[in-house]
SERORO-418514 format. One record per residue (C-alpha): residue number from 1; x, y, z. Coordinates in pm, 1 decimal. Last residue first. Example, Ala and Ser with C-alpha at 12.3 -4.5 7.8 and 13.67 -1.06 7.14 Angstrom:
n,c1,c2,c3
2,1367.0,-106.0,714.0
1,1230.0,-450.0,780.0
//
This chain:
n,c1,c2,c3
437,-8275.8,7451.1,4581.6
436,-8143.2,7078.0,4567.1
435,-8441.4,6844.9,4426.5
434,-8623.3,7092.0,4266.0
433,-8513.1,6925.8,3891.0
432,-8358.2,7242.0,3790.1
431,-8146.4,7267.0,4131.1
430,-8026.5,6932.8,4035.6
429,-7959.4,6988.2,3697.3
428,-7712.4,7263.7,3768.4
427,-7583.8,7035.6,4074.6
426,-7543.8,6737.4,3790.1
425,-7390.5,7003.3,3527.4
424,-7120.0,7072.7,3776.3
423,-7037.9,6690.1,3855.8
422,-7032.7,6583.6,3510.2
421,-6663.1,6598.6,3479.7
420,-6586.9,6469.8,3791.9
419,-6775.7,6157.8,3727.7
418,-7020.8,6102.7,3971.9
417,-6952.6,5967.8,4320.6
416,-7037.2,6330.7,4473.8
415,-7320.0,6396.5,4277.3
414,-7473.7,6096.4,4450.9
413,-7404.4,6229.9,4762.2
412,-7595.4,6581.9,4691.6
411,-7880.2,6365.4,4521.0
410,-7932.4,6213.0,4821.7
409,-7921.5,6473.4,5025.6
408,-8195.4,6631.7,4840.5
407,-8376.1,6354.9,4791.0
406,-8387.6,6293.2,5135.4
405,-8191.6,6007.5,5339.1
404,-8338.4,5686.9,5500.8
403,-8082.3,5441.1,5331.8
402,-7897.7,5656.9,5095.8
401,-7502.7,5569.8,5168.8
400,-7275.5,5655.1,4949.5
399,-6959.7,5470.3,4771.5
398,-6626.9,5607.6,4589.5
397,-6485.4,5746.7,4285.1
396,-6506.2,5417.0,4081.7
395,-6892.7,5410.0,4130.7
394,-7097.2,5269.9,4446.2
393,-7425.6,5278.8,4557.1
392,-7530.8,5241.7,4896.9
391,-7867.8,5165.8,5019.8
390,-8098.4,5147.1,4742.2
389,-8510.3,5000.5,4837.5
388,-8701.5,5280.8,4822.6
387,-8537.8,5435.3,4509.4
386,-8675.7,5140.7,4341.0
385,-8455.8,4901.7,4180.8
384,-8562.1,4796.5,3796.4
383,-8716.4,5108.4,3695.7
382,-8745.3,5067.7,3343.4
381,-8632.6,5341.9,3116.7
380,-8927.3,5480.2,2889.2
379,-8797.9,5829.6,2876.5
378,-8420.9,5800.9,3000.7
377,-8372.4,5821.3,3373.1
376,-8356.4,6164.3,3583.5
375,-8087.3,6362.8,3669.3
374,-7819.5,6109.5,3564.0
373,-7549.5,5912.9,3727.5
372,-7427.3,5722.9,3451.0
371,-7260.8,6015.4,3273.3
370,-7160.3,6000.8,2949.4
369,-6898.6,6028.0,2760.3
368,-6868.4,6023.2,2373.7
367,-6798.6,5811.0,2074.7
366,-6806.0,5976.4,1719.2
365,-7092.0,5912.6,1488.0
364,-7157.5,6270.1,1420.2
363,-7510.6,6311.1,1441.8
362,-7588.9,5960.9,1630.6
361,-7308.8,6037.3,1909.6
360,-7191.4,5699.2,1980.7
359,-7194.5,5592.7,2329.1
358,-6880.7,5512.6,2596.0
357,-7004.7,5517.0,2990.0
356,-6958.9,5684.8,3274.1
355,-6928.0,5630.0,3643.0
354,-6947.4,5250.6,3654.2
353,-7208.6,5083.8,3817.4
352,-7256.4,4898.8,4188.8
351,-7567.4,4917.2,4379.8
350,-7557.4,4775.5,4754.4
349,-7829.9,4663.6,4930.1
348,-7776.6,4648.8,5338.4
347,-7841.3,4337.7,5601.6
346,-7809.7,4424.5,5975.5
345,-8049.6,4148.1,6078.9
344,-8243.7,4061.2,5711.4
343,-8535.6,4311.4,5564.1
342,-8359.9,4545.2,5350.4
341,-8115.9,4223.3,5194.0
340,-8461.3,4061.8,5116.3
339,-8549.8,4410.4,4902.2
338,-8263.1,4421.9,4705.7
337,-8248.5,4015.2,4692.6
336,-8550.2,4033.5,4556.6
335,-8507.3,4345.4,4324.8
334,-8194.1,4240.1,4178.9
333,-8347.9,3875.0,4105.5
332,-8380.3,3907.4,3726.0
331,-8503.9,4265.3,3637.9
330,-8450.4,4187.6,3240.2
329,-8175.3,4205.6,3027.9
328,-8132.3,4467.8,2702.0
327,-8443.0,4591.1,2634.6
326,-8492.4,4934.9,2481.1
325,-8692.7,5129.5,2627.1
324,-8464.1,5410.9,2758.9
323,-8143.9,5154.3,2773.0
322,-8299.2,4895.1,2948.1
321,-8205.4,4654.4,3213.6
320,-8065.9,4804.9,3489.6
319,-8234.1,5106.2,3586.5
318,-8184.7,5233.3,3900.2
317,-8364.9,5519.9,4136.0
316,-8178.6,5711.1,4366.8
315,-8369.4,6049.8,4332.9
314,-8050.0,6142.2,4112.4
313,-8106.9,5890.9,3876.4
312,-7911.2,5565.5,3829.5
311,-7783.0,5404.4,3561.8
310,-7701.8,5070.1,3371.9
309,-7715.1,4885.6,3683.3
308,-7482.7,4612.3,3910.7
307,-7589.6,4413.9,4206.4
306,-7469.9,4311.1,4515.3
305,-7672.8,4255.8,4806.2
304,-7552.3,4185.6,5164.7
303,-7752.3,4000.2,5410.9
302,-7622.2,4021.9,5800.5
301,-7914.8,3760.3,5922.4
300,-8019.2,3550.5,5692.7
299,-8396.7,3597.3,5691.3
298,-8456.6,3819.6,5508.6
297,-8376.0,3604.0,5152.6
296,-8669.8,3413.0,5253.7
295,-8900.2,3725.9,5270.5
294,-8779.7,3822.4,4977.9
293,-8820.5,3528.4,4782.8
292,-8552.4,3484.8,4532.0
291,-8407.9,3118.8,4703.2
290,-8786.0,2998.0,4743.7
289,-8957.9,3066.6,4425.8
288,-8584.7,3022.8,4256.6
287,-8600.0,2708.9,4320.6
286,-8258.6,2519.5,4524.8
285,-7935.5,2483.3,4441.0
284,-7770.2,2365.8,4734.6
283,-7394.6,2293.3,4752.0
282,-7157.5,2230.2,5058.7
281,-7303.4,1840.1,4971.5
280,-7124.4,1855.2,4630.7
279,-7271.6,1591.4,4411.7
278,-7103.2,1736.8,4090.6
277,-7047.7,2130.5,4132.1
276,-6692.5,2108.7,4112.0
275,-6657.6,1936.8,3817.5
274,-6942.9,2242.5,3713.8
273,-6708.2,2497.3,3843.0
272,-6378.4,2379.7,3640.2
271,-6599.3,2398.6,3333.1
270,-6622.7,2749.4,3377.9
269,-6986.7,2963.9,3522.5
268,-7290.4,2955.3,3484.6
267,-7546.9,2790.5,3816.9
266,-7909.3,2873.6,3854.5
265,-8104.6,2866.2,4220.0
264,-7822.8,2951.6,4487.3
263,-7749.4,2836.6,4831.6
262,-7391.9,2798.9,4975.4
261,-7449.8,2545.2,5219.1
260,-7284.5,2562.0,5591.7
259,-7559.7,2672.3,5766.1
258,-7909.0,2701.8,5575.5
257,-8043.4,3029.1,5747.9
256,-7876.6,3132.7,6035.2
255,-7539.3,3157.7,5830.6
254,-7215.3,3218.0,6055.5
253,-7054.6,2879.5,5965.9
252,-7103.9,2980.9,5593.4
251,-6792.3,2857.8,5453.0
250,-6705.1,3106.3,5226.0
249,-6364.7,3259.3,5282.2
248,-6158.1,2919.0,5243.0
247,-5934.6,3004.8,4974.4
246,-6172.6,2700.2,4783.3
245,-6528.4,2878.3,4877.9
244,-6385.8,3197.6,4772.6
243,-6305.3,3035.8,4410.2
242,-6636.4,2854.2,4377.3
241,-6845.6,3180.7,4462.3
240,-6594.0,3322.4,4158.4
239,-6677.6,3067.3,3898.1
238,-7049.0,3171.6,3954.4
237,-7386.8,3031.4,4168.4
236,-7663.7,3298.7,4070.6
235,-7973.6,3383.7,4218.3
234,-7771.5,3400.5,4576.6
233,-7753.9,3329.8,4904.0
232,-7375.8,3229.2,5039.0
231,-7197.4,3271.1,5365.0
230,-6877.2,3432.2,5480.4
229,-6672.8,3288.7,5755.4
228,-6377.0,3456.8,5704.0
227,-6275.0,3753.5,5452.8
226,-5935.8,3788.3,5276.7
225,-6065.5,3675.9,4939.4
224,-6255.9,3951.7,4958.4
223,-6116.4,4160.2,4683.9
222,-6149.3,3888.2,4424.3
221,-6536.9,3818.6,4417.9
220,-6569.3,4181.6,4462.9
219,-6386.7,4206.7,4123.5
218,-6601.9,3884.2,3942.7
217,-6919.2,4087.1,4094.5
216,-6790.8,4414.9,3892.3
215,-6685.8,4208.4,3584.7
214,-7010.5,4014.2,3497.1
213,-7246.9,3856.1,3649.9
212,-7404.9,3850.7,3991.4
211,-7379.1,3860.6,4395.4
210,-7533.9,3766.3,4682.1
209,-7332.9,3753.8,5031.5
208,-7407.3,3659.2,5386.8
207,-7207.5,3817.6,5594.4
206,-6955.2,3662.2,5882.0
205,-6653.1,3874.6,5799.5
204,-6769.1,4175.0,5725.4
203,-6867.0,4339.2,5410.0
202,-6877.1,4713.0,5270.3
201,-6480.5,4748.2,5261.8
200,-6543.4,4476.1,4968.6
199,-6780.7,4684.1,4787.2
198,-6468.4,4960.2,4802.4
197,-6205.5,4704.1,4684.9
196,-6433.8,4570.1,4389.4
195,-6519.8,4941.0,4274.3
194,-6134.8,4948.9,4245.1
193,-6084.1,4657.5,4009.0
192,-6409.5,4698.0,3788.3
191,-6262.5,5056.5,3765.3
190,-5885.8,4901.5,3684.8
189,-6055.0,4636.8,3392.6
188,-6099.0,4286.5,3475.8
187,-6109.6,4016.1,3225.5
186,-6447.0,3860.8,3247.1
185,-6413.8,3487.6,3360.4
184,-6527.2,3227.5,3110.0
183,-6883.5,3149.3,3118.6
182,-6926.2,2770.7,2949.1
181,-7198.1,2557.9,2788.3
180,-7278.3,2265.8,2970.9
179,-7082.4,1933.8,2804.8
178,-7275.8,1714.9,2544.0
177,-7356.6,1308.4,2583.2
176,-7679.0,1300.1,2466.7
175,-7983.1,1060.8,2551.1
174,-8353.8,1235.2,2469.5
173,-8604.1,1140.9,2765.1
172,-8937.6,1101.7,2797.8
171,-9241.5,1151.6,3008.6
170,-9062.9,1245.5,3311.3
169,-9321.2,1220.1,3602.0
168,-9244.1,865.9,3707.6
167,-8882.6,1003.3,3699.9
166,-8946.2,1234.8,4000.4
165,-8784.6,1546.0,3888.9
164,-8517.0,1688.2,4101.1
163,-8386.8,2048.5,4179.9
162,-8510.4,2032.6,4547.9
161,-8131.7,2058.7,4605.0
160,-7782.4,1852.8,4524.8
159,-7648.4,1901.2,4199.1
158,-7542.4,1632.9,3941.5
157,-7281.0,1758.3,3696.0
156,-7370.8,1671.7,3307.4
155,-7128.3,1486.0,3106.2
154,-7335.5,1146.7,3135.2
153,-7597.8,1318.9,2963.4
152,-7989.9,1351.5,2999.8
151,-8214.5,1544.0,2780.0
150,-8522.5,1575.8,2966.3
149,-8862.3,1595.0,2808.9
148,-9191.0,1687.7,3020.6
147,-9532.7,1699.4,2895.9
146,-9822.8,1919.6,2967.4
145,-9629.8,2105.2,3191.3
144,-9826.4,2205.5,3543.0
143,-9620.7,2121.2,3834.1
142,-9276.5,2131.5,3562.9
141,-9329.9,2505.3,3543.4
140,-9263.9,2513.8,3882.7
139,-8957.1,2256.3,3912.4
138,-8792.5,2475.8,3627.0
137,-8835.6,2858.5,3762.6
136,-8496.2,2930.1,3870.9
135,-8419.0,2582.3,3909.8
134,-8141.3,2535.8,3674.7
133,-7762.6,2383.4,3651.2
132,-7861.9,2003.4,3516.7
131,-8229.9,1948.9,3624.1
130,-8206.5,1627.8,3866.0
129,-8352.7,1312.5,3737.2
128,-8515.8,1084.0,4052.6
127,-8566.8,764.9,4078.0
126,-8315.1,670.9,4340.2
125,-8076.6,538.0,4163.2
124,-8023.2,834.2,3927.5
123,-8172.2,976.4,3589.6
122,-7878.1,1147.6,3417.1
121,-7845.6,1465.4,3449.3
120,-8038.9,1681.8,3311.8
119,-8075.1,1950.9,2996.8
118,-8409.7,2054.0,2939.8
117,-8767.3,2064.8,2757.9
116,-9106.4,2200.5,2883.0
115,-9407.4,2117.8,2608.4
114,-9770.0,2261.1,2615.4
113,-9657.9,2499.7,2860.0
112,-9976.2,2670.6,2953.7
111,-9990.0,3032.7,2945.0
110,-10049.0,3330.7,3182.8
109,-10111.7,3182.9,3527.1
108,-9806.5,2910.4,3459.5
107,-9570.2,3245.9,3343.9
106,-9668.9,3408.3,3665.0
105,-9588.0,3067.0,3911.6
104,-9247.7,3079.4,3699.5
103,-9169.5,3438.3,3707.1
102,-9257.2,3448.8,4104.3
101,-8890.0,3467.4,4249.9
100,-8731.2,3569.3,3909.2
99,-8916.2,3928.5,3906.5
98,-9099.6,3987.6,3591.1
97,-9149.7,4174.5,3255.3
96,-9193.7,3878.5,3013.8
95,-8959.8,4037.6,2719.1
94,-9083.6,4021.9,2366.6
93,-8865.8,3834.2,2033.6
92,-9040.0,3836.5,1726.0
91,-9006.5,4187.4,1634.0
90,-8714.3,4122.5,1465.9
89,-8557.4,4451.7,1642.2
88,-8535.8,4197.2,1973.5
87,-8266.2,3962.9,1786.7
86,-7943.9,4170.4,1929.5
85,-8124.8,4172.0,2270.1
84,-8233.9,3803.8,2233.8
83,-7830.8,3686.7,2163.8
82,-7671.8,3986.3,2424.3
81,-7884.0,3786.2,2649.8
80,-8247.9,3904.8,2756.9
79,-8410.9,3775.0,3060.6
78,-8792.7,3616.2,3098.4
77,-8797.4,3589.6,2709.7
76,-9106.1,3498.7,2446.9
75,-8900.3,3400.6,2154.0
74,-9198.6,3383.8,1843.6
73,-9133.4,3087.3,1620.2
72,-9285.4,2976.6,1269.8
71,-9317.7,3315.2,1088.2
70,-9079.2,3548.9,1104.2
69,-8845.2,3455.0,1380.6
68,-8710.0,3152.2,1115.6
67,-8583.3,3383.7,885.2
66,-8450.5,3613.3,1141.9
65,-8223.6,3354.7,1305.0
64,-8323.7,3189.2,1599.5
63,-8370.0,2831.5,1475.5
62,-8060.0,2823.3,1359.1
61,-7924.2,2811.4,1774.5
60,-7676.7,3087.5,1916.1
59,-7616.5,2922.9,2251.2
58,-7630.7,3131.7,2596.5
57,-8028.5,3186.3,2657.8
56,-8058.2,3385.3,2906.9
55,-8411.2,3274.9,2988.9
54,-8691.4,3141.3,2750.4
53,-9043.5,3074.5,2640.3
52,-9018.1,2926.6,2255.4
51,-9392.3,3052.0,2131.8
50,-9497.7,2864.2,1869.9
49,-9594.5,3110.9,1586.6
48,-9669.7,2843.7,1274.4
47,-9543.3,2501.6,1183.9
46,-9437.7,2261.5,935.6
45,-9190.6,2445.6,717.5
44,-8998.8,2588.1,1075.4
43,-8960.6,2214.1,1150.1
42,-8609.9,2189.2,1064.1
41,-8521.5,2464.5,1295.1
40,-8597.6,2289.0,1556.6
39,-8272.2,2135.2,1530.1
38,-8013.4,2268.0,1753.8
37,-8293.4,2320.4,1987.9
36,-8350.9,1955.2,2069.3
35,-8007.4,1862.2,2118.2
34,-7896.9,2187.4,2306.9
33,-8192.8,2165.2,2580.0
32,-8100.0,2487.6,2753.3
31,-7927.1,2470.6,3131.9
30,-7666.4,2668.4,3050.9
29,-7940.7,2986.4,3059.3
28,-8264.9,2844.5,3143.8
27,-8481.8,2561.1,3136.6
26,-8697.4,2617.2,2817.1
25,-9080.1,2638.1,2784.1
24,-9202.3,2547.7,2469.9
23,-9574.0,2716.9,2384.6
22,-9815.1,2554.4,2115.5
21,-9953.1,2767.9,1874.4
20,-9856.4,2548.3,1529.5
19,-9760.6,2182.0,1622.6
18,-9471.3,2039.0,1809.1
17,-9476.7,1641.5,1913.6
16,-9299.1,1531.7,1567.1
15,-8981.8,1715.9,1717.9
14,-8965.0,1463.9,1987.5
13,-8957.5,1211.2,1724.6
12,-8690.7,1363.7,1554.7
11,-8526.5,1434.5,1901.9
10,-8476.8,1088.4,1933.9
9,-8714.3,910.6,2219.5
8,-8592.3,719.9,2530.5
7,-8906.8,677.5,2788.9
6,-8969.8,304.6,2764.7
5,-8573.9,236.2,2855.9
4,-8666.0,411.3,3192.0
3,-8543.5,87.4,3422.1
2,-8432.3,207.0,3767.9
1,-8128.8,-41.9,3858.0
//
């Protein structure tokens, strides 16, 4: 039995390792060291602007709340949650602008990680101790941490991958015995429900599928049960990959490119997905360097992106993580996969949003629609997709096809998916603009 008895610490005494200025990386998302953060705060008296590097993070911890932000930690994030986007106004929280498949090798270029802390499994027979639902970035930062802490509990799902840290190169470990934190499905509302069943009219049986968060991917997760032989690559591994793998539909017999495994590089989802999860050999999550690269992503033949954005212009240009400049998410992997879909055997990108959207009028503080299909993007909006790389794009009223078109007829079919009661002031806008004359 491996012996790493030398290498258990408390979190008190891996607390006493911070000083002032030094940077924390975090694993990401469900994957966040909850021992060690839950108490960080205690410190705050001690110490001065370390920088807490993050990613989705999914647990409300003390240490994040304003008083704290002030003057003893500074969130540096690589993808806003609704948590970093509410705490963004502090001023102490800044988004990394990146794209997943090279924010870790970026990050290591930029700053060193004085300390990089997660949640793991527990360390295994064979000497390794695999990182718990993360390897986005993880195993990169890991090449060049200046010390490595792993909390490791018995409740946490071993996956199979390149997600493993040699023990040897664990400096010490923090024993806990909490669960992952959970993603319960989104309820699904009648336009997530019908974009789902055009997206699905999109794929064949046989494709190789990515898809995301949220109530749009949980629909087309749904509305192709029906498929055979599908195949999995993808940033994310969800409660709705699981599903289609269990009715059958995803068993990628048809992949090129890992047969048989459904590939992914960060894993949130239900409680029921992480049993699941647990030395699975159909399962390999695998870093996000490698799964997010676009020129890996290419090469599964019959590639099919799925992503979702906040809007899209007229040109066909999509922002989906700001609202003008205000951050709300980050770029993630939607480009990658956008632009590995464009490269694969028959592979397409597809672009899902709804048509409108609810805001409150700032003079008069009633909600209003508006349109999501817009004549050109907020000021400051961040161009997450380029208008290079869009295929279709899809709304509740229907899907079109821009690979290779104009602007002009591309603005003419994205009119046409627009809200009906936009659609007039679109073509006005349009002619305005010099795209239609």
């Amino acid at each position: 039995m491996t012996d790493y008895s030398d290498k258990i610490i408390t979190v008190e005494q891996a607390l006493d390792m911070v000083a002032s200025g030094m940077n924390i990386t975090s694993a990401m998302a469900a994957s966040q060291p909850q021992a060690f953060f839950s108490q960080l705060h205690t410190i705050a008296g001690r110490v001065e602007d370390v920088i807490v590097t993050c990613c989705l993070p999914t647990i409300e911890f003390e240490f994040m709340q304003e008083r704290y932000l002030k003057k003893s930690f500074m969130l540096h994030s690589l993808f806003h949650s609704p948590l970093l986007r509410r705490l963004h106004p502090t001023g102490r929280v800044s988004y990394v602008p990146n794209c997943l498949h090279y924010s870790g090798r970026k990050r290591n270029d930029a700053i060193a990680t004085d300390i990089f802390i997660a949640s793991a499994s527990m360390p295994g027979e064979d000497g390794y101790v695999y990182l718990s639902s993360s390897n986005e970035y993880e195993t990169v930062i890991c090449e060049r941490a200046r010390k490595i802490i792993f909390e490791c509990s018995p409740n946490i799902p071993t996956v199979r991958g390149d997600s493993r840290v040699p023990l040897e190169r664990v400096d010490h470990i923090i024993m806990c015995d909490y669960r992952l934190p959970v993603l319960e499905d989104t309820p699904l509302n009648e336009r997530d429900i019908e974009i789902g069943a055009t997206i699905s009219g999109l794929i064949n049986d046989g494709d190789t599928i990515q898809v995301g968060i949220g109530g749009i991917p949980n629909a087309v997760c749904k509305s192709i049960m029906d498929k055979r032989d599908l195949g999995v690559h993808t940033e994310m591994m969800t409660t709705g990959i699981m599903r289609l793998m269990q009715a059958g539909a995803v068993n990628g017999l048809r992949k090129n490119l890992e047969p048989g495994k459904v590939v992914f590089a960060f894993a949130f989802g239900t409680q029921e997905m992480y049993d699941f999860m647990d030395k699975n050999d159909a399962l390999l999550m695998r870093s996000g360097s490698w799964v997010n690269d676009p020129m890996v992503v290419g090469l599964n033949d019959n590639m099919v992106s799925i992503n979702t954005t906040v809007e899209v212009d007229l040109t066909g240009q999509c922002c989906s993580e700001s609202i003008g400049s205000r951050q709300i998410s980050g770029t993630g992997g939607a480009s990658d996969m956008a632009i590995g879909a464009q490269r694969s055997k028959n592979g397409r990108s597809i672009v899902a949003l709804y048509s409108t959207v609810s805001v409150k009028n700032p003079d008069t503080g009633e909600r209003e629609e508006q349109s999501k299909i817009v004549p050109v993007l907020r000021p400051g909006a961040a161009v997450s997709i380029q208008r290079n790389d869009v295929d279709w794009v899809v709304t509740e009223f229907g899907a079109v096809n821009l690979r290779g078109q104009d602007i002009r007829t591309r603005a003419q079919r994205l009119i046409s998916i627009a809200h009906p009661r936009f659609r007039e002031e679109l073509v006005r806008a349009a002619g305005e603009y010099e795209y239609v004359f």
